[in-house]
C-alpha positions as CSV (number, residue, x, y, z in Angstrom):
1,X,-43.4,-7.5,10.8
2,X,-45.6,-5.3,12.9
3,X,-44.5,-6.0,16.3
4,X,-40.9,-5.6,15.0
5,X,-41.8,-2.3,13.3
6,X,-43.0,-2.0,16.9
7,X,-40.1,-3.1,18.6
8,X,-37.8,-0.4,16.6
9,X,-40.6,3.0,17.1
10,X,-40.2,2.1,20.7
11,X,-36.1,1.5,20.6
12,X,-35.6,4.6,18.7
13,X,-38.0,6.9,20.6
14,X,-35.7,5.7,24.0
15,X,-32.9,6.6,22.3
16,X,-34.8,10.1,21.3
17,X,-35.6,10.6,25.0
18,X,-32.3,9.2,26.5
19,X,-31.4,12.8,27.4
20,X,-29.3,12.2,30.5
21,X,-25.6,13.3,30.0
22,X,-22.6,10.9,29.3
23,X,-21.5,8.7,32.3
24,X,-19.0,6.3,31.8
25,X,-17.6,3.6,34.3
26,X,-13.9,2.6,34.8
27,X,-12.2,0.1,32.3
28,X,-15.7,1.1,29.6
29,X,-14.2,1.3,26.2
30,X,-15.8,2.8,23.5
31,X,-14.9,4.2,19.9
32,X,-15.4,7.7,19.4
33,X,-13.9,10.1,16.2
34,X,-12.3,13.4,16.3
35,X,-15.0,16.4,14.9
36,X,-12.8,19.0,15.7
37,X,-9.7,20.3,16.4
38,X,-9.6,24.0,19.1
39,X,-7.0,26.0,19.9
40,X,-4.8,24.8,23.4
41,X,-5.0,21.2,22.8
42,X,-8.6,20.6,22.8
43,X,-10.8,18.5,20.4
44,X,-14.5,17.7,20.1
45,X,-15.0,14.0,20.4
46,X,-18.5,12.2,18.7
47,X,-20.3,9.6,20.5
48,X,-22.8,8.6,17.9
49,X,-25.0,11.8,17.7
50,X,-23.6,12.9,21.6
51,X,-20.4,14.8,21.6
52,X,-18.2,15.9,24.6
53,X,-15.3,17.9,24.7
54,X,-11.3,16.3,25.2
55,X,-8.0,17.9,26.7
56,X,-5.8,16.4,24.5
57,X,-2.1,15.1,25.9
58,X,-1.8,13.0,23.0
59,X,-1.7,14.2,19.5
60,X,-4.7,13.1,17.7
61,X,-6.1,13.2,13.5
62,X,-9.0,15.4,12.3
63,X,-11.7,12.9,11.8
64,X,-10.4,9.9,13.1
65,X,-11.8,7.4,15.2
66,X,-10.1,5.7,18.3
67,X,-10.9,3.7,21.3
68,X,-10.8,5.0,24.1
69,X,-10.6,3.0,27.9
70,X,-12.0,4.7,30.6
71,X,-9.1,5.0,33.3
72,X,-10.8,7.5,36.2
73,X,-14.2,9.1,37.0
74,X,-13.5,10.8,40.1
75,X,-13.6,14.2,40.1
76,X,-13.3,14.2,36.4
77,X,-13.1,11.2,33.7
78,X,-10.4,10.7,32.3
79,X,-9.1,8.4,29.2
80,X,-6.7,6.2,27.5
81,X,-6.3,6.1,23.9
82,X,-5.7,2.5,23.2
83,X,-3.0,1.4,20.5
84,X,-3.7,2.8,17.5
85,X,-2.5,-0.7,16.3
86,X,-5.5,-2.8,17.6
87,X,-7.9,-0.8,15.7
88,X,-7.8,-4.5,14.0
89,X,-10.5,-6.2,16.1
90,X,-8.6,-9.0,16.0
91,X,-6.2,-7.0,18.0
92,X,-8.3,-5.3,20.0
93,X,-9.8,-8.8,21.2
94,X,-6.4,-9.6,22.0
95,X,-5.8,-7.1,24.3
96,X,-9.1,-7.4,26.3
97,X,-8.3,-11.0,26.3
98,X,-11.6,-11.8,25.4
99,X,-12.1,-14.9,23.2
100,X,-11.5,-14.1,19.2
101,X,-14.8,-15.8,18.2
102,X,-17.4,-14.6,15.4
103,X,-19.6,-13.6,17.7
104,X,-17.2,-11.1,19.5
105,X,-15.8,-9.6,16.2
106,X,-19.5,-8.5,15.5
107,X,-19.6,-7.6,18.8
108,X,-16.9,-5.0,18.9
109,X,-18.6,-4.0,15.3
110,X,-21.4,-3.2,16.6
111,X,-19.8,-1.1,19.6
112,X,-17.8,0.6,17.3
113,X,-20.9,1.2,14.9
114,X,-22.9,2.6,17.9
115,X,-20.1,3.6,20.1
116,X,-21.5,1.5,23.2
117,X,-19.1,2.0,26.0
118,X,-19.1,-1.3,28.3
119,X,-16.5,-3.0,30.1
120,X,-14.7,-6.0,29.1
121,X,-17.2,-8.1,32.4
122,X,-20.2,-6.6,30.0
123,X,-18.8,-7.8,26.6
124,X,-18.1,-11.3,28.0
125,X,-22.2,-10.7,29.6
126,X,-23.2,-10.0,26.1
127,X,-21.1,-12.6,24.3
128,X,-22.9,-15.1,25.9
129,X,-26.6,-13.8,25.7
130,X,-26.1,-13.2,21.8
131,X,-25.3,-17.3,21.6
132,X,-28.7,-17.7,22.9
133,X,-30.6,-16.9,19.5
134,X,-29.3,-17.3,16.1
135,X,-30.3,-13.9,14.6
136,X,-27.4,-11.5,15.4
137,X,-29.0,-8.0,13.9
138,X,-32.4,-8.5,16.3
139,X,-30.3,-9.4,19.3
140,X,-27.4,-6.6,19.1
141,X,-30.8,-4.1,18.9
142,X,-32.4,-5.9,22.0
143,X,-29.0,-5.7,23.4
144,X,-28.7,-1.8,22.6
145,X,-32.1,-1.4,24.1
146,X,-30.5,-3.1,27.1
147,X,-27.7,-0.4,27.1
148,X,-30.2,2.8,26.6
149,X,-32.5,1.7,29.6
150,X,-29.4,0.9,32.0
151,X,-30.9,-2.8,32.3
152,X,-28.7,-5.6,33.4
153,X,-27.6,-7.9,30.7
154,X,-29.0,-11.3,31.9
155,X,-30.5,-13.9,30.2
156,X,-34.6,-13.5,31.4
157,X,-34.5,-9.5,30.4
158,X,-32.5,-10.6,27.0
159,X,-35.1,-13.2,26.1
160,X,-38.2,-11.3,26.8
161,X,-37.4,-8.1,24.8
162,X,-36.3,-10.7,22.1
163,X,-39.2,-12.2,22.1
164,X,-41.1,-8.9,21.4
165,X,-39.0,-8.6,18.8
166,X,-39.6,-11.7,16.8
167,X,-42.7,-12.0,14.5
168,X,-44.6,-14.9,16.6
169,X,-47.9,-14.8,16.9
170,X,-49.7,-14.9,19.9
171,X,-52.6,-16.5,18.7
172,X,-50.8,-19.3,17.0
173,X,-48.6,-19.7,20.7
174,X,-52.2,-20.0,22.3
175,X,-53.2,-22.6,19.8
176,X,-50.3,-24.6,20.7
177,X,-50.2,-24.5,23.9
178,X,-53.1,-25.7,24.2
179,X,-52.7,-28.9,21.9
180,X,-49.9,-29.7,24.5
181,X,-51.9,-29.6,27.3
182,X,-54.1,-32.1,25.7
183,X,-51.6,-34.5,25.1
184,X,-50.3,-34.4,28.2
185,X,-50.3,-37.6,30.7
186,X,-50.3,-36.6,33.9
187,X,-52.8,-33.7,33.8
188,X,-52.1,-31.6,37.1
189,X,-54.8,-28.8,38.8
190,X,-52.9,-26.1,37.3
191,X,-52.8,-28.1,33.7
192,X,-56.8,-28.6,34.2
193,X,-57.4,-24.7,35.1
194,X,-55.2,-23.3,32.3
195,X,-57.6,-25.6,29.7
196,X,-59.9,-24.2,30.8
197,X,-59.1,-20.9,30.7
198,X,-57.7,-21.1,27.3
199,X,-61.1,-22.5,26.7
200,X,-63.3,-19.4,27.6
201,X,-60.8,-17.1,26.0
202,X,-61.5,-18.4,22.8
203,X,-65.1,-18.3,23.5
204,X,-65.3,-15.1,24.3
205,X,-62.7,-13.0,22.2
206,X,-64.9,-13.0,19.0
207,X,-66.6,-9.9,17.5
208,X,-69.7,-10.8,15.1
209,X,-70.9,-7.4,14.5
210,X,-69.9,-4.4,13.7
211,X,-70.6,-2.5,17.1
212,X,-67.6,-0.2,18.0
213,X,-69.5,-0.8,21.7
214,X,-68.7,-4.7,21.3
215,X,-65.4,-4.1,20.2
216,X,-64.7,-2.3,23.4
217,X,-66.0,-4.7,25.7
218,X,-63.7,-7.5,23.5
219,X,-61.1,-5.8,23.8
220,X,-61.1,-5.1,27.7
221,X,-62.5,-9.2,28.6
222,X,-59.1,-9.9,26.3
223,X,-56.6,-7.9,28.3
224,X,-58.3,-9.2,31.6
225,X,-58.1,-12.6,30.7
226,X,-54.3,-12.5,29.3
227,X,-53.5,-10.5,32.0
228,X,-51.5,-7.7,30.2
229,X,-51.7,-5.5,33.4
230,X,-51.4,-8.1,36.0
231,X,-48.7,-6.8,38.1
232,X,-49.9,-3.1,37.5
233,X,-53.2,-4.4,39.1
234,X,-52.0,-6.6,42.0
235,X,-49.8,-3.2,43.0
236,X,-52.0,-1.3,43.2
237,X,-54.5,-3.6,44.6
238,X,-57.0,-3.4,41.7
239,X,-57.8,-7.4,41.4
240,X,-58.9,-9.8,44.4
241,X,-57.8,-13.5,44.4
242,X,-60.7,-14.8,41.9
243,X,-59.5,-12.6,39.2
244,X,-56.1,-13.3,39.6
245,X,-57.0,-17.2,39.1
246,X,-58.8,-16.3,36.1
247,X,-55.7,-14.6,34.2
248,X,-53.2,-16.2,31.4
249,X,-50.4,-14.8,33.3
250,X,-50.8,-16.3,36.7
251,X,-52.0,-19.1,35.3
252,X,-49.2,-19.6,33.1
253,X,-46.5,-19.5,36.1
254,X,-48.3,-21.5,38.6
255,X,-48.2,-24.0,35.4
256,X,-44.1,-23.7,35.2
257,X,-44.0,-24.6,38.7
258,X,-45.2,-27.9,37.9
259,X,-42.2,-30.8,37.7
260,X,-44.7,-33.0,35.9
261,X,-45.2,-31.1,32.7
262,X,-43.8,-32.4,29.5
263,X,-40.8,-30.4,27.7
264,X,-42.6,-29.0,25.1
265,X,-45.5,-27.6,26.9
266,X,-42.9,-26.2,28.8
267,X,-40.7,-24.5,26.5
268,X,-43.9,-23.3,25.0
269,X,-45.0,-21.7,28.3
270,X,-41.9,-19.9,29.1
271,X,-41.9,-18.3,25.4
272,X,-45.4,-16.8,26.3
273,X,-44.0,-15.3,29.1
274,X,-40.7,-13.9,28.0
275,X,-43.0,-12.4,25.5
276,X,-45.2,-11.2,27.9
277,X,-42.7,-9.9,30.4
278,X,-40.7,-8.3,27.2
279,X,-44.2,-5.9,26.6
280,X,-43.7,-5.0,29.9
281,X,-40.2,-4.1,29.6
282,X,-40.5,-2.4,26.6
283,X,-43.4,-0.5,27.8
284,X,-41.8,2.9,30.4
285,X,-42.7,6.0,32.1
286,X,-40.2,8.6,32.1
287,X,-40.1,12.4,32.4
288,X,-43.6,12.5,32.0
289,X,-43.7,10.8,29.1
290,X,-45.4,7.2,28.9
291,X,-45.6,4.2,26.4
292,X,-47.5,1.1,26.5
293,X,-47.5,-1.7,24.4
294,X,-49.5,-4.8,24.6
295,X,-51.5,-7.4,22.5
296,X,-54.4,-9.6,23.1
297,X,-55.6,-12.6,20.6
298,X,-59.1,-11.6,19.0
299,X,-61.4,-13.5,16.6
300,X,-63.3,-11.3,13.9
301,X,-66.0,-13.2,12.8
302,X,-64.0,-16.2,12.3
303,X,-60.4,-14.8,11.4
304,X,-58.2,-15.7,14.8
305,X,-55.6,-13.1,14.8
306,X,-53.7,-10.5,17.4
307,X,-54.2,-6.8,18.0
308,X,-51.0,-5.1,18.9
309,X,-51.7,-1.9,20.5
310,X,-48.7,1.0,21.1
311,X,-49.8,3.9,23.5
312,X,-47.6,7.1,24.1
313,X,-48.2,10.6,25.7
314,X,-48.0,12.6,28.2
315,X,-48.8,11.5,31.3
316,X,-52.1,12.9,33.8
317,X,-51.8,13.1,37.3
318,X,-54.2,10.3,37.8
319,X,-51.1,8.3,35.8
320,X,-52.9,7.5,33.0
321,X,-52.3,9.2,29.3
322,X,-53.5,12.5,28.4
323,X,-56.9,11.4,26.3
324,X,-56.2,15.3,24.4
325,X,-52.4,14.3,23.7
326,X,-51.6,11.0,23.0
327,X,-50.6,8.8,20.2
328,X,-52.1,5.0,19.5
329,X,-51.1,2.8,16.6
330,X,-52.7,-0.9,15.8
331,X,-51.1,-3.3,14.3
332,X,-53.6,-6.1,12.9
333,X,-53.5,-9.4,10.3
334,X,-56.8,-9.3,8.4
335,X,-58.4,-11.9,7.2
336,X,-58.8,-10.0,3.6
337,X,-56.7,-6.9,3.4
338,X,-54.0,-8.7,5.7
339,X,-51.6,-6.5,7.1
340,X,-53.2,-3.3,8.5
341,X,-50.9,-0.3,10.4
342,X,-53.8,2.3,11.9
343,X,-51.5,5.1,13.5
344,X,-54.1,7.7,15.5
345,X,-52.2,10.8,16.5
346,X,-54.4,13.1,19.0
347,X,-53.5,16.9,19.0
348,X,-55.8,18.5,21.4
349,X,-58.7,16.0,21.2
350,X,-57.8,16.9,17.1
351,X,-57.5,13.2,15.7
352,X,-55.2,12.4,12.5
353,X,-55.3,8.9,10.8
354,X,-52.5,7.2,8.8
355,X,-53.6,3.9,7.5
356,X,-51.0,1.5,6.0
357,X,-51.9,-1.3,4.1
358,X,-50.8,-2.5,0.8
359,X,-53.9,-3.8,-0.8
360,X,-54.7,-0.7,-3.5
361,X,-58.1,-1.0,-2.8
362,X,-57.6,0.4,1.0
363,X,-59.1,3.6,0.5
364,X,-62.2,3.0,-1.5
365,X,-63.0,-0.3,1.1
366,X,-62.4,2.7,4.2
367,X,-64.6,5.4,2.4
368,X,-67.8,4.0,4.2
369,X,-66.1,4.0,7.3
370,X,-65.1,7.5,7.4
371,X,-68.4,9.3,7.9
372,X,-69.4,6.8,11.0
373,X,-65.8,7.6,12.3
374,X,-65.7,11.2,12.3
375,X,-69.7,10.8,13.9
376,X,-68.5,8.5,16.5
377,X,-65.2,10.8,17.9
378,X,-67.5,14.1,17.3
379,X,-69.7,12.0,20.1
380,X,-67.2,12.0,22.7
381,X,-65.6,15.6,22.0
382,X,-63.2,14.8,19.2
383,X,-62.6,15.6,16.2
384,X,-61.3,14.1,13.0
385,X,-59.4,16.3,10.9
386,X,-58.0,13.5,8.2
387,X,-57.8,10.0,7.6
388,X,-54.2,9.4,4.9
389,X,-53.9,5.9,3.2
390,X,-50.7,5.1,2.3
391,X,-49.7,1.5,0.4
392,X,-47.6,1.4,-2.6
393,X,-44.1,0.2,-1.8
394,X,-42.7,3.4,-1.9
395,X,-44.8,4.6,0.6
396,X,-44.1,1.8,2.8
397,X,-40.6,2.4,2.7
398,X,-41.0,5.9,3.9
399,X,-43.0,4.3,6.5
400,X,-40.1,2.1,7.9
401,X,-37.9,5.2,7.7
402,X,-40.5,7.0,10.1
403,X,-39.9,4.1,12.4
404,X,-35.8,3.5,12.1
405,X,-35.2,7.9,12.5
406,X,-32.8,8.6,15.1
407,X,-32.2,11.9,16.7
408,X,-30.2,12.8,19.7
409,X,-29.4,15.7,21.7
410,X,-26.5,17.5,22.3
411,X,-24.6,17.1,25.9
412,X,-21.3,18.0,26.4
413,X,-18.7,16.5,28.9
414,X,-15.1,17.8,29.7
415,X,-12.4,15.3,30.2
416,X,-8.3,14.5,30.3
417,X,-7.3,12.0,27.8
């Protein structure tokens, strides 16, 4: 659940930011209802939360919804109202001459729901990604995501945001990979080097103690050795050709280049990396703005489990994020208190803590905690002005809620329908 609670905070907040006025291409359709009627033939037409405002030269209801085709966007953009008959999907399907399949019914649902505009080449794109997994409600959100980011719909993007948005762990993919590579026959270089890595990473990603110092250190050896930054790093020339060898990343595709490997260890493989590559997607840097999300497989004392982190802020000129302004929520499986959501929001080095966890003994277990914490950030110029626990079902329901909130802004656009 937490890397799909993940997933959506990070959806919803590109939706939130997606600020850029309408632009529509020729032959788009989209479904959009009548708000309001204005005097000399004009109407205010809802996209979603986005509005714009139509000269009307047909005659159209008060609260109504249409769809609309995209016939010009020269000098200004101009519409078709489509039949008011095919607002049967069946119908509509029909006149797109687009298959009349399951999948393209919840399709046009979906577009309808969201009012998408696409073209009928990017409905028959999509059609065919969403036959690629068998849960439709997580792959019509990856494929929204697609839509808010501008991304082109093929397969590789697809699969690796909907790998972030699947519930796998990491750990367990580690795990398994690596019984593969045992089994295998034929045991190439690249086979022998990624052993061996997988090897030392389980070596070294455990925490004994309870040093906050040794946590550190973990977690940075963890995303060296996955290689959560790896491109980042060879870009900006910040790793030489050892350290490059000695990452799960590289490691991983020098590994799919080999003919010889057995089909499972394969498939295994490439769902690392789409999931991978999908953190990266997911992960952006716009208008200032910038969120990061990765995850690295730790072992507390024992307990083999994966620490999802989600970074957002502002961004410094150095291109890091503001250490005064900035937001950072964990997702962790304990061993004991099992699922654990630690969201740390920084207000001018001022630190708030939400902690969500449904074991209702959450707070008293934290109370020791608290005093070292607010000792520890006073140390390097913070301070903490509250730590909220928050775990009764109720609570966790308002929690989702914080996640799933959408808010747009306002743009306008004037066209001819």
């Amino acid at each position: 659940m937490r890397l799909q609670a993940s997933f959506q905070s990070l959806l919803e907040k590109s939706i939130l930011k997606n600020k850029t006025p309408l632009q529509f291409s020729v032959n788009q359709i989209f479904h959009g209802k009548v708000s309001k009627l204005f005097p000399g033939s004009f109407a205010e037409i809802k996209l979603g939360e986005q509005k714009m405002i139509a000269k009307l030269e047909v005659p159209l209801v008060n609260g109504k919804g249409y769809w609309f085709q995209v016939i010009s966007n020269d000098s200004e953009v101009k519409l078709r109202m489509l039949p008011t008959n095919l607002e049967n999907n069946n119908g509509l399907l029909q006149y797109m001459n687009i298959p009349n399949t399951k999948t393209n019914k919840a399709l046009l649902r979906f577009l309808q729901e969201h009012n998408i505009p696409l073209s009928k080449n990017d409905i028959a794109q999509i059609s065919h990604l969403l036959t690629l997994s068998k849960d439709m409600e997580k792959s019509l959100q990856v494929v929204r995501m697609m839509h808010t980011h501008n991304m082109a719909f093929n397969e590789k993007i697809f699969l690796s945001l909907l790998s972030v948005n699947k519930d796998i762990s990491l750990t367990n993919l580690l795990a398994s990979l690596q019984d593969a590579l045992l089994v295998e026959r034929n045991k190439t270089d690249s086979s022998h080097k990624l052993l061996t890595h997988l090897e030392v990473m389980r070596t070294n990603n455990v925490l004994s103690g309870n040093s906050n110092l040794e946590l550190a250190q973990m977690l940075k050896i963890a995303q060296n050795q996955t290689g959560a930054f790896y491109e980042a790093n060879v870009l900006h020339n910040e790793l030489n050709k050892e350290s490059i060898q000695h990452s799960l990343k590289p490691l991983l595709v020098q590994l799919l280049q080999d003919d010889s490997i057995s089909m499972k260890t394969r498939e295994i493989v490439e769902q690392m990396l789409y999931r991978m590559n999908g953190m990266q997607i997911v992960s952006n840097d716009s208008n200032g703005f910038q969120q990061l999300m990765y995850e690295v497989p730790i072992n507390l004392a024992g307990h083999k489990t994966d620490l999802t982190m989600q970074w957002s802020g502002k961004k410094t000129k150095d291109g890091t994020i503001s250490a005064d302004f900035c937001r950072i929520i964990f997702y962790l499986d304990l061993q004991y208190v099992h699922e654990t959501i630690v969201d740390m929001q920084v207000q001018n080095r001022i630190v708030t803590v939400n902690i969500f966890n449904e074991n209702e003994h959450i707070k008293a277990l934290a109370q020791p905690f608290i005093e070292p914490l607010q000792t520890g950030l006073k140390a390097i110029g913070y301070q903490l002005a509250t730590v909220h626990f928050s775990g009764s079902q109720i609570n966790n329901s308002k929690k989702e809620k914080k996640f799933m909130s959408v808010h747009q802004p306002y743009s306008g656009v004037d066209i001819r329908i």
